[in-house]
N, C-alpha and C positions, 0 to 999 in steps of 0.2 A: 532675521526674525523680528517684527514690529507687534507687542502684544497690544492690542489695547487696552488704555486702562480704567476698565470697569471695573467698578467695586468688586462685583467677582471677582474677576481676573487679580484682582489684587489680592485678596482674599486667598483664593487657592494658590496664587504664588509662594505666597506669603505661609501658608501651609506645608508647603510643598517645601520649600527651602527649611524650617523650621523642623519638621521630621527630619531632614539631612542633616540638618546641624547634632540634633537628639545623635541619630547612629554613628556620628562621628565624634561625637562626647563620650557616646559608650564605651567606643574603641581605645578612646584617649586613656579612658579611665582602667579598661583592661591591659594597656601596654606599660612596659616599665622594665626598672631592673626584675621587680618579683612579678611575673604574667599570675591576672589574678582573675576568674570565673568570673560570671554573668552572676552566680549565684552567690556569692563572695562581693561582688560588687552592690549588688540588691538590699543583702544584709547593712554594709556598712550605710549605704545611703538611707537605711530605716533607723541606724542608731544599734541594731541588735546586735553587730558584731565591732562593737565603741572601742570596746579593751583588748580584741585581739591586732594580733598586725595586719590582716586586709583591713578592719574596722579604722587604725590609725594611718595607714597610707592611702586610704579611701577619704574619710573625712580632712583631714590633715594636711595631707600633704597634694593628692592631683585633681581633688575637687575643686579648692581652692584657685587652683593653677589654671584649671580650664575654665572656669566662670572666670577668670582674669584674662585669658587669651578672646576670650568671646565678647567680651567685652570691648577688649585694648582695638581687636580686630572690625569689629561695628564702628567703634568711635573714629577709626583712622580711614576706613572707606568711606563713609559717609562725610568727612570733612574733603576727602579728594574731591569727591560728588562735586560738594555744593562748589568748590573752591574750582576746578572745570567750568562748570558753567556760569560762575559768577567770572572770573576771568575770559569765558572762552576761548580758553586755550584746553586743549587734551593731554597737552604734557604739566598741565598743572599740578600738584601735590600737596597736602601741608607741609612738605618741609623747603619748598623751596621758600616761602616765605621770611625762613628762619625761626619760623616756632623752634624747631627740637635744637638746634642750637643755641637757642639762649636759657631750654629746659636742661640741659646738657651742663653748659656752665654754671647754673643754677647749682648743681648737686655736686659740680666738682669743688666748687667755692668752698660748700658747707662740709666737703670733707676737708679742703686744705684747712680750713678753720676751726675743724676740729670740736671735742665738746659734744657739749648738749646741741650744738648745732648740728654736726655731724648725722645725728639719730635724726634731724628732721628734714634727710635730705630730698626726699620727697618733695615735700610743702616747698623748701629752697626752688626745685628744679621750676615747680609750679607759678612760683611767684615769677623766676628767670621766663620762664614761658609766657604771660603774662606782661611781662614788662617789655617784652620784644614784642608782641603783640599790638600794645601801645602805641611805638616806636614805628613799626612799620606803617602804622593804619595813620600816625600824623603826616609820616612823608610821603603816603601813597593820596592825598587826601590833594586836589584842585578845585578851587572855585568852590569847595562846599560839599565836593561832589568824590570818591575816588576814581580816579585815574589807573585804570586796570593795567596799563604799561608802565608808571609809573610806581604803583603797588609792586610787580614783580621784581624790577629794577631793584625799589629799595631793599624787596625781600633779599635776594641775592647778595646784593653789601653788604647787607645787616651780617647773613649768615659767614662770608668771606670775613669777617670781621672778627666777627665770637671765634670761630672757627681758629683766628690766629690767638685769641686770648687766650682759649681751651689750650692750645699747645703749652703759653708759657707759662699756664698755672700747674698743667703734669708735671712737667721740668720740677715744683716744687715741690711734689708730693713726694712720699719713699716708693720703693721699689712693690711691697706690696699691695698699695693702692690703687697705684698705676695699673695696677695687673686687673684688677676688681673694676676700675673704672674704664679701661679700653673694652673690661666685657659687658657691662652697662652701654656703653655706649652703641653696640652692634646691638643689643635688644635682649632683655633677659627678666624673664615671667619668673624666675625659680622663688621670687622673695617676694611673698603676699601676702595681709594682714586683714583681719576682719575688718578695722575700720577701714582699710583702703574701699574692701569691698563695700561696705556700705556705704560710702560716697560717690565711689563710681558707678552703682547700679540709678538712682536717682539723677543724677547729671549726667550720665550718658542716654538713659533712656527718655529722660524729659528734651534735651536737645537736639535729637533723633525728632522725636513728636512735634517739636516746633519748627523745626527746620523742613520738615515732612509739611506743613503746614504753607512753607514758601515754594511749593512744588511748582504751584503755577505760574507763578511769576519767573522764578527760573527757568519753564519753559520759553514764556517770553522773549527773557533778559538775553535767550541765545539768537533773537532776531538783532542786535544789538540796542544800543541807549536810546537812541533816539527811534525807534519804532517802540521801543516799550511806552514810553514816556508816551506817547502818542495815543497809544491802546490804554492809556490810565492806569500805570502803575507807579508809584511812586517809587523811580528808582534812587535818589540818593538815600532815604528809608530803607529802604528792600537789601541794599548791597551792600550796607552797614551791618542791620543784624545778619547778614547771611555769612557775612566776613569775620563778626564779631564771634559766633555760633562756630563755625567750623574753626577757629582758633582756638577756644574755649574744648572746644572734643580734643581736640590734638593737645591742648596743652595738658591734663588731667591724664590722658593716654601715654604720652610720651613721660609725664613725670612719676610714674609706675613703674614702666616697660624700657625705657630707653629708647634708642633710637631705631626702630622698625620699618627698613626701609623698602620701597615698592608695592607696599601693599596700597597705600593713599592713590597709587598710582596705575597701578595692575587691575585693580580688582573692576574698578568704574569700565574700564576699556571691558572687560570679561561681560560686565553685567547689560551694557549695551551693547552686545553681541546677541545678547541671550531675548532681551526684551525691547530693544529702540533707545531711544533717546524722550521720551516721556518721563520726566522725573516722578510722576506718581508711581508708576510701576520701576523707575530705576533705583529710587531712594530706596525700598524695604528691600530689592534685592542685592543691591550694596552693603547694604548695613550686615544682613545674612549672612551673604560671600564673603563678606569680610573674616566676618567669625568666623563661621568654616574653615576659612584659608588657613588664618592664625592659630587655629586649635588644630590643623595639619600639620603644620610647619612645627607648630612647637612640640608636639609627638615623637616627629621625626631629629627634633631637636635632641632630646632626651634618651632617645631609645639607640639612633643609626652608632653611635661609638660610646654606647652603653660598656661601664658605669658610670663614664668622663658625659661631659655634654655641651654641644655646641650652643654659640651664642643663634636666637632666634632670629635675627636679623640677618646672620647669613643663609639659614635655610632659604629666606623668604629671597633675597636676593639671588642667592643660585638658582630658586626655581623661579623665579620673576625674570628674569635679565634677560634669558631664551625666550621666553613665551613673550615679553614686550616688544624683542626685537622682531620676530616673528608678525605681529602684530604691528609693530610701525613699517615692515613692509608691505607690509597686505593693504596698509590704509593709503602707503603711497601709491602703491600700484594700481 
């Protein structure tokens, strides 16, 4: 299915998916250890029912959790996106880069360290995310220009790399940590903070609108460099912020949520099925899918071995790994 993308069409897409997200927040918020009414739900989200227990597990505790999964879930598709067709490759990801590995080590540091650091392990992961970022985009960088094979390349070591350091700073942690940080690291929404959320609704949505902004040129950039450059786009400009942009989503996403894997990678394949390969129309249905996906997953996270609950990174990859593979046949074939 190829939609075009007319402002309509974008428009009622864009509609269309956003009501599905609505009915699937609803449900999120009705499911739980305590199943709680449509009516029960209504209240708490009005403030009426603050002081009773739907009012505190409603506002409190899965409100919070689902604007964080809709969130984490936008910012990590829409960095696959743009990170696909800046690469052109479809097996792209953010985390082959090594973003979420160096956000990873970020937060294990600031627990082996302990302290007032410890409480800002967050900000830690973000900074670690951030400084692998750096790192890669110096060594991915030729002539002025990045070097999209050589970008992956680096990403890869980078991550092989942290990867072995993350080992030998567990080794130092106690036994309880260890346990806390291997569930952090598979992807875990359960711990959210108004401030977080109000830094992530602003830098994920303004990054979203600007990177939504490089649509056309991404459609370009998939004819490769030198036909862009030809048809006047400024690519070493263009692949900079679009590189710089979806690192920047993945890194704020992953230093929240942990490591969430297949979604950066699953959802882009799902949403060009549904609408082409037109980034105007693939970017907002990305971003959408995304959430959706995420505020699935982590439902199912919380409820399937209800009162215990799984990390969200395996939801997402048990149901990602079949439908991928499925899908990398189909494209072979």
């Amino acid at each position: 299915m190829i939609l075009p993308a007319t402002r309509r069409n974008v428009l009622v897409l864009t509609g269309i998916l956003s009501g599905g997200l609505l009915l699937v927040a609803m449900a999120a918020l009705t499911l739980g250890g305590v199943h709680l009414s449509l009516a029960e739900i209504w209240l708490g989200l009005r403030g009426a029912a603050h002081s009773s227990e739907a009012g505190v597990i409603v506002r409190e505790i899965r409100l919070p959790r689902v604007l964080l999964a809709m969130l984490v879930g936008a910012a990590l598709a829409t960095a696959g996106t743009a990170l696909q067709a800046l690469l052109r490759n479809p097996l792209a990801d953010p985390y082959v880069l090594g973003i979420s590995s160096g956000a990873a080590l970020g937060a294990i540091v600031a627990l082996w360290v302990g302290g007032r650091i410890a409480e800002a392990s967050p900000l830690m992961a973000f900074a670690g995310a951030l400084l692998t970022t750096a790192w890669v985009y110096l060594l991915g960088r030729r002539a002025g220009r990045l070097a999209s094979y050589t970008l992956v390349l680096a990403g890869v070591i980078t991550a092989s790399f942290l990867s072995a350091v993350i080992l030998f700073v567990l080794t130092m942690l106690s036994t309880r940590d260890v346990r806390g940080v291997a569930f952090w690291l598979m992807g875990d929404l359960s711990v959210v903070t108004d401030a977080q959320l109000r830094i992530l609704v602003p830098v994920v949505g303004l990054g979203i609108i600007v990177l939504y902004g490089f649509s056309k040129d991404m459609n370009v950039l998939l004819l490769g460099e030198e036909e862009a450059a030809h048809l006047g786009v400024p690519v070493s400009r263009v692949e900079t912020v679009i590189y710089l942009l979806a690192s920047l989503l993945t890194a704020v996403a992953v230093s929240v949520s942990g490591a969430i894997g297949y979604l950066g990678l699953l959802v882009p394949h799902l949403a060009r099925m549904l609408v082409g390969n037109d980034h105007r129309t693939l970017l907002p249905t990305a971003a959408l899918g995304g959430a959706i996906f995420l505020v699935l997953s982590d439902t199912l996270a919380r409820t399937v071995v209800a009162p215990a609950e799984l990390p969200v990174g395996a939801v997402t990859a048990v149901a990602g790994a079949p439908v991928f593979i499925y899908l990398l046949r189909r494209t072979a074939g």
